[in-house]
C-alpha positions in Angstrom: -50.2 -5.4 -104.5 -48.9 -4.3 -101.0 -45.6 -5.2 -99.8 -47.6 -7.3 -97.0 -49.7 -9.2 -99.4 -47.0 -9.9 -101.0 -45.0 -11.8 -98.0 -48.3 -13.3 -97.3 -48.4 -14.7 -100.9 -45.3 -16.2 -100.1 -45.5 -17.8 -96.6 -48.6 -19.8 -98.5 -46.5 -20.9 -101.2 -44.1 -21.9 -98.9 -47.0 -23.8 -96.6 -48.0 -25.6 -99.9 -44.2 -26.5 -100.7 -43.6 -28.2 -97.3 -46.4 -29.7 -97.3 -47.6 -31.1 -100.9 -44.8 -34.2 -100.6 -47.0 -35.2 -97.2 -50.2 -35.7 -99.8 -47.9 -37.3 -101.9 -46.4 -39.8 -99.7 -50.2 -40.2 -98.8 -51.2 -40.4 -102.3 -48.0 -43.0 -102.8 -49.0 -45.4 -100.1 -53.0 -45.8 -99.8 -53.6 -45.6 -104.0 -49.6 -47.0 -105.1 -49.2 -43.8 -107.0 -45.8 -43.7 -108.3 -43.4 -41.7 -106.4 -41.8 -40.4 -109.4 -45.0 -38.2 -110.3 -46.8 -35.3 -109.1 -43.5 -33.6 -107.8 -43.1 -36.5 -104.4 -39.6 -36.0 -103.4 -39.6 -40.3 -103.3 -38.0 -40.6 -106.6 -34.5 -40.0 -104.8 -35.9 -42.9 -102.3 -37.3 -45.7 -105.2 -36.2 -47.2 -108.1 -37.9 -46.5 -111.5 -38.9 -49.3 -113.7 -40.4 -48.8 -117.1 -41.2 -52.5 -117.4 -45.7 -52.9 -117.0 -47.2 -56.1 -118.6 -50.7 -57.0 -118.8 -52.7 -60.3 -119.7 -56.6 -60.1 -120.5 -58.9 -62.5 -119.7 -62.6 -62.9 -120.5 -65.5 -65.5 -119.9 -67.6 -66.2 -122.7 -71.5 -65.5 -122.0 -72.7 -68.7 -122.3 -70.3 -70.4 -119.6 -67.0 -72.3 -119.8 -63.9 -71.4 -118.7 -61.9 -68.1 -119.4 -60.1 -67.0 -122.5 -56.8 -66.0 -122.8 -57.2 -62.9 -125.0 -53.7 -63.1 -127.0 -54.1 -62.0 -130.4 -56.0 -58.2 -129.9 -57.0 -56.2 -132.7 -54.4 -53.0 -133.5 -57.1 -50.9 -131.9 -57.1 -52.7 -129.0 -53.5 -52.9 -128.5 -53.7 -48.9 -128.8 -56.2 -49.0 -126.3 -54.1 -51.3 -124.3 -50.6 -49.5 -124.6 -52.6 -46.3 -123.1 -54.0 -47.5 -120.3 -50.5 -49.5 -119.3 -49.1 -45.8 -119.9 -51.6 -44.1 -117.4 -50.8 -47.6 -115.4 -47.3 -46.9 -115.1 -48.3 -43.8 -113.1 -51.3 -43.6 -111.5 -51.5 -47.7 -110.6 -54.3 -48.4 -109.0 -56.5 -44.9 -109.9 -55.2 -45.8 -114.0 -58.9 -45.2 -115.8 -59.6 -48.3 -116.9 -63.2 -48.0 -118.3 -62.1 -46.8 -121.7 -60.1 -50.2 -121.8 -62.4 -52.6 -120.8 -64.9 -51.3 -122.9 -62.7 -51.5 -126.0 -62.4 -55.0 -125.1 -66.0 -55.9 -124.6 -66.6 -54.2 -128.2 -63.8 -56.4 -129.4 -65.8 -59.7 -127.9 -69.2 -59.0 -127.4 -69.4 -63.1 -126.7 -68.0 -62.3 -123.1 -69.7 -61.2 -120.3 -66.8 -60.6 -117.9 -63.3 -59.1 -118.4 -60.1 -60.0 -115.8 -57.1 -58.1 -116.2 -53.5 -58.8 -114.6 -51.0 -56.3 -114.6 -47.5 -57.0 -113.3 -44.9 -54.7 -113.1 -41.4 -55.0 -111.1 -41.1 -52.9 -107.6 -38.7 -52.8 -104.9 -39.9 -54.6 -101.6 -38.6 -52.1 -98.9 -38.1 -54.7 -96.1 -35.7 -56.7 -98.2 -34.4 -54.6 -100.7 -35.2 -57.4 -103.7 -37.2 -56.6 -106.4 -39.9 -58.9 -107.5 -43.1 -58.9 -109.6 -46.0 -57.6 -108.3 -49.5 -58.1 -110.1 -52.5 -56.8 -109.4 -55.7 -58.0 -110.7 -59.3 -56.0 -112.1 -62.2 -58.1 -112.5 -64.9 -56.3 -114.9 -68.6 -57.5 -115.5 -70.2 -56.5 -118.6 -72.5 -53.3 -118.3 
């Protein structure tokens, strides 16, 4: 490789370099991708909470009210522990098909699943941290 190609080779680097935490920040504020992953520069800016719950909620097929799902199968916690993993992370673009599916096998009686994750995050404008949750609602297939 030429001396030439070589400096080009490095100018693009350096293009992508300055300008990957842009797609980040992007990626950070339209999906809620943590700013701890996929190299953003807004881990020096946020604080980093491990802390992710999750309740699960499903309607029985034949009506009523919603179920409190509170005693899951260890499958389903497995299934469960993986998706608040990839949760943790990824937020609102977390897979959750592989979850909610696990569920469903779990209670084929329901025909709808609601999930609720909360996890703690720093409201900018006031500095206080507080719970935020945010809620999937899944029909069955």
């Amino acid at each position: 490789m030429s001396l030439a190609a070589k400096g080009r080779v490095v100018q693009a680097m350096l293009v992508v370099a300055l300008l990957w935490p842009l797609a980040q920040m992007a990626l950070a504020l339209r999906w809620d991708v943590s700013s701890w992953k996929l190299a953003g520069w807004g881990m020096y800016a946020t604080p980093r909470f491990s802390l992710v719950g999750m309740e699960v909620y499903g309607r029985p097929a034949g009506g009523g009210g919603e179920v409190h799902l509170v005693a899951p199968s260890p499958a389903l916690g497995a299934e469960a522990a993986a998706f608040l993993e990839s949760y943790r992370w990824l937020r609102r673009l977390a897979p959750r098909r592989r979850f909610v599916q696990a569920v469903f096998a779990e209670h084929p009686d329901w025909d709808r699943v609601r999930i609720v994750v909360s996890r703690p995050a720093m409201d900018a404008r006031t500095g206080m941290v507080e719970m935020v949750h945010a809620e999937y609602a899944h029909p069955r297939d």
